[in-house]
Every structure is written in structure tokens, then in C-alpha cells.
C-alpha positions as CSV (number, residue, x, y, z in Angstrom):
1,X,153.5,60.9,210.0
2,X,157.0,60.1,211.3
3,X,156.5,62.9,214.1
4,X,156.9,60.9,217.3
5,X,159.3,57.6,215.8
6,X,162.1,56.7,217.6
7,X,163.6,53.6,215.8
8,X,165.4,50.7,217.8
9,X,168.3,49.2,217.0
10,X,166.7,46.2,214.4
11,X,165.2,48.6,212.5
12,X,168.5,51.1,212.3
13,X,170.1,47.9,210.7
14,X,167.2,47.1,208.2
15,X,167.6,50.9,207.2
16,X,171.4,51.2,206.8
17,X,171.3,47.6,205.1
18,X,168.6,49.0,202.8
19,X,170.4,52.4,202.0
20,X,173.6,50.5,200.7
21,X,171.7,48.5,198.8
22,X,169.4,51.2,197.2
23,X,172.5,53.0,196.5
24,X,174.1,50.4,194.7
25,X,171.5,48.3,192.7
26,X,168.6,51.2,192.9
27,X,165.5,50.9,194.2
28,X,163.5,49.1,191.2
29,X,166.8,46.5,191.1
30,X,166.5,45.7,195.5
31,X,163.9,43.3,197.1
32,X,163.0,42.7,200.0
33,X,164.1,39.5,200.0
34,X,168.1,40.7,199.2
35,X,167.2,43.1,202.0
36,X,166.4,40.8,204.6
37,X,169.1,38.4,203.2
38,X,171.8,41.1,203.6
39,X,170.8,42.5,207.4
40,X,170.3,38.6,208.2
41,X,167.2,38.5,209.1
42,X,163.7,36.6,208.4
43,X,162.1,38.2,205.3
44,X,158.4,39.0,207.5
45,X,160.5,41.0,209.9
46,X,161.2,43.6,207.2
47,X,156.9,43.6,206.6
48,X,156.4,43.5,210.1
49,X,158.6,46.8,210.7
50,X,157.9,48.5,207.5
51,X,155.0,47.3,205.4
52,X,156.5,47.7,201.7
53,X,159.5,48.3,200.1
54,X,158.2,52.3,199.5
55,X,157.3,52.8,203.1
56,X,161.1,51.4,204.0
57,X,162.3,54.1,201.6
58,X,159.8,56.4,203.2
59,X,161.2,55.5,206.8
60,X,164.8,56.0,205.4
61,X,164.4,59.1,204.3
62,X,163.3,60.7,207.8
63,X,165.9,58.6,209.6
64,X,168.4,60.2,207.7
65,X,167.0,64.1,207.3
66,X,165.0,64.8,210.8
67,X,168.3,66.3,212.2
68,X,168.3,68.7,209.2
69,X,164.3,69.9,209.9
70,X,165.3,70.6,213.4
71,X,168.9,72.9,212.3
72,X,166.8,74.6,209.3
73,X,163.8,75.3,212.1
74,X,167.1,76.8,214.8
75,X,168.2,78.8,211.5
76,X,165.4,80.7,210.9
77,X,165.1,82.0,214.3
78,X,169.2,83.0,214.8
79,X,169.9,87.0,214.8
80,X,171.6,87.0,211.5
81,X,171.1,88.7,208.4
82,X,169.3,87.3,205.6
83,X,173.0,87.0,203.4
84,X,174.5,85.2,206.6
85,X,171.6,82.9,206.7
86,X,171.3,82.0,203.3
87,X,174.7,81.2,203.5
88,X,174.2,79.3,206.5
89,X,171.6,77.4,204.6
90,X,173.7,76.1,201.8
91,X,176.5,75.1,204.2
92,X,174.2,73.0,206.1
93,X,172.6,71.8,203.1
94,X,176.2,70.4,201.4
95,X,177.6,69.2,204.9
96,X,174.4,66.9,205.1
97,X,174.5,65.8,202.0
98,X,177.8,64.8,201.7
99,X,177.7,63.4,205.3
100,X,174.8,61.1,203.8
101,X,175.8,60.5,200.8
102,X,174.0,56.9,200.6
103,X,170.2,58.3,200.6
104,X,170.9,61.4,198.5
105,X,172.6,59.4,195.9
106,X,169.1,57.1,195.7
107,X,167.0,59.8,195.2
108,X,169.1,61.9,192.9
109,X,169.4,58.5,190.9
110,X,165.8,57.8,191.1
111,X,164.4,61.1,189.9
112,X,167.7,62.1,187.2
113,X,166.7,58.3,185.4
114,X,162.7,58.4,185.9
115,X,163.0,54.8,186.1
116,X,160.1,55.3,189.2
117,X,158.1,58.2,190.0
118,X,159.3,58.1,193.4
119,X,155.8,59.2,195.0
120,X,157.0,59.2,198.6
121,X,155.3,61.4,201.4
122,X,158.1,62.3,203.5
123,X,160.5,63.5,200.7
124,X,157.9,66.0,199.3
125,X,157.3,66.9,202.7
126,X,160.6,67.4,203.1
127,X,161.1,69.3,199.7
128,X,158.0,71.4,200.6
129,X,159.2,72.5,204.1
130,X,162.5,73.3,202.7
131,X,161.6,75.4,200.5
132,X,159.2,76.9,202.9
133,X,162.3,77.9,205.2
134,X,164.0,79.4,202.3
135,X,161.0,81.9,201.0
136,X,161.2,82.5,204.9
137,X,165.1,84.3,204.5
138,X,164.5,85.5,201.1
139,X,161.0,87.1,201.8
140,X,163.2,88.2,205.0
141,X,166.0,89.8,202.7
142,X,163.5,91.3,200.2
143,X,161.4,93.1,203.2
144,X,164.8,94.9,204.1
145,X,165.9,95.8,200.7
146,X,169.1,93.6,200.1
147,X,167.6,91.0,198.1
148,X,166.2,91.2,194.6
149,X,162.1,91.1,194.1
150,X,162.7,89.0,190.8
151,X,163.8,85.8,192.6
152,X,162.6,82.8,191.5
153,X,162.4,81.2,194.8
154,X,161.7,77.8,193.5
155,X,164.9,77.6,191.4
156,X,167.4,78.6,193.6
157,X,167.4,74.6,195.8
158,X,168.2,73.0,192.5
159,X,170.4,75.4,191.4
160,X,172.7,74.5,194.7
161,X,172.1,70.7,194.8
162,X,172.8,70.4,191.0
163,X,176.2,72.0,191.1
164,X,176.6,69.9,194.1
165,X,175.7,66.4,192.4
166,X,177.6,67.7,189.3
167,X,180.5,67.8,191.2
168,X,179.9,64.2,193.3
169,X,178.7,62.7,189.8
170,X,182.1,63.6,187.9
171,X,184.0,62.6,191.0
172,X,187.1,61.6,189.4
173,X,187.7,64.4,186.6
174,X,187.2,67.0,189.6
175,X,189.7,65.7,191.5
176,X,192.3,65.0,188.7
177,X,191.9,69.0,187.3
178,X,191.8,70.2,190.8
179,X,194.3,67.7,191.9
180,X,192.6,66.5,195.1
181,X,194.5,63.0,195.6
182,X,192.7,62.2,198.3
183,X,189.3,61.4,199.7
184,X,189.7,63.6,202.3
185,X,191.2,66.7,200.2
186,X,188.3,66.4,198.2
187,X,185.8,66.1,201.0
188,X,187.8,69.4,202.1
189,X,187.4,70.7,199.0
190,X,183.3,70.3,198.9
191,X,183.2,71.9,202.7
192,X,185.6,74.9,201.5
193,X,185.4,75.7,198.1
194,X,182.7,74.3,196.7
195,X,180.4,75.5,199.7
196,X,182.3,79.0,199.4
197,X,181.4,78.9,195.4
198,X,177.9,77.7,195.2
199,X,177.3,80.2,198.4
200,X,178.9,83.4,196.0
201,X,176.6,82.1,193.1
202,X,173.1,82.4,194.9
203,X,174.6,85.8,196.2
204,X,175.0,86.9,192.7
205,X,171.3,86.0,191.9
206,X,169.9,87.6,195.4
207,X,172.0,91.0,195.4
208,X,171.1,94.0,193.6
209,X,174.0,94.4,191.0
210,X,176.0,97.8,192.6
């Protein structure tokens, strides 16, 4: 659907407008209206670019993950072993999300509360191709022998994005017990140590126990 779209610079502002506001208020508690209000601009141009409120959500979502197809797709095809790209994959997959933020904090918020079935295209897609590249490296892994045949494939993405959104959700207690006074020591901390942990728990579950 979003293929070919190369958005100009009126519709980058109705998006990044629209993901603050998401993030903030939800999606249920933002209109179009507040939208259009916020970006400063007439209410019809937000119809005329996007339609509805779900395709805007629809269009954010690609805006803010078609860099991350195109790395996962480069990934795949890189002469590294299966371990190297798995860990690859999860240090791409907490960079982007903690780079964005804003988008990933709608749709965690939208699906944890089930205020909305979110039924958007793109992020299925998204979730679907995903976890299509991942049973790639795993189904890579088990063909060799270092990876477990038991894996339940499907479990492994939330297992790494809910320690990830445990650790964003409890912000404040994380960085009082690990004593990260800073924004930018605990930004450090999620690209380090929390990469470096999550990466040595999906190890654990791939690897044959020695």
C-alpha cells in the first residue's frame, strides 16, 4: 500500500503533530479537529491528505518504521552467523524504538489498555514481516545445529519488546535503583545494558544448554 509514498513537507508536520498528540491524549482521546488545530492548519487538509483518523495512524506508522524494513531486509543477507544476527536484530530493534519513542508508546498503549482494537494494515504488515525475518535467522541457526528445534518462534518479539517497555514504562524506579541521573545515562543504559541483557536472554532460549 505505502510502497512507492514519499511524503512532503505538510504532511511530515500533520504526522509529527499527530504522533505527539496520540502519545499524549491516545488515540480514542485526539480528533481531527485538535490535530489540525495543533499543526495550524484547515481541518479538510488533514481529510484531503489522509482520509480518517485510522488511515493517519496508518500513514504514521510507515513514516516512522520503513527505514527499519529496509535494515531487517540488509540483515538477513550479511555473512554473519545466526547468534551475530539475532543479536543484531534486537539491537536494531531497541535503537529504533527508543529513537521513536512517540509511535511505539501509542501502540503499546493502545493494545496493553484494549481501549481500541487497533485494526491497522501496515502494523500487522509490519508485525507479520517481522517475524517473517526472524523465523528466516532462527530456521537459519536450527539448519546448522546451534539453535534449539523447540523454539517458539512467535514468543520470542514479545519477549524482547516487553522487557523493553517494562523498562521505559517504570522509567523512574529503573533509574533511581540503577542510579542513572540522567536522561542520557539512561538512554546509555538501554543501548548497553539493556540491549546486552535482553540479547543474553534470547541466547539462553536459542542455545543448546552445554
Amino acid at each position: 500500500m505505502f510502497a512507492t509514498v514519499d511524503f512532503n513537507e505538510k504532511q511530515i508536520q500533520i504526522l509529527l503533530v499527530a504522533e505527539t498528540l496520540f502519545a499524549d491524549k491516545g488515540f480514542e482521546g485526539t480528533s481531527i479537529r485538535t490535530i489540525a488545530k495543533e499543526a495550524k492548519i484547515n481541518i479538510a487538509m488533514v481529510s484531503y491528505y489522509f482520509g480518517s483518523k485510522e488511515r493517519l495512524l496508518e500513514s504514521l506508522i510507515f513514516y516512522r518504521t520503513k527505514d527499519l524494513k529496509i535494515e531487517i531486509e540488509n540483515l538477513l543477507v550479511e555473512d554473519l552467523e545466526p547468534i551475530a544476527k539475532i543479536n543484531k536484530l534486537i539491537a536494531l530493534y531497541i535503537n529504533r524504538i527508543n529513537s521513536n519513542k512517540g509511535i511505539f508508546r501509542i501502540l503499546h498503549f493502545e493494545m496493553a489498555t484494549q481501549k481500541k482494537e487497533l485494526n491497522i494494515k501496515s502494523f500487522y504488515d509490519l508485525r507479520k514481516s517481522n517475524l517473517k525475518s526472524l523465523e528466516v535467522i532462527i530456521n537459519e541457526g536450527q539448519n546448522k545445529g546451534v539453535f534449539r528445534k523447540d523454539i517458539s518462534i512467535p514468543l520470542l518479539t514479545p519477549t524482547i519488546l516487553g522487557t523493553f517497555f517494562h523498562f521505559y514504562m517504570n522509567k523512574e524506579y529503573f533509574m533511581d535503583i540503577l542510579q542513572l541521573p540522567t536522561e542520557d545515562s539512561y538512554n546509555n543504559y538501554i543501548t548497553v545494558d539493556l540491549t546486552k541483557h535482553i540479547q543474553q536472554t534470547i541466547k539462553a532460549l536459542l542455545i543448546y544448554e552445554s
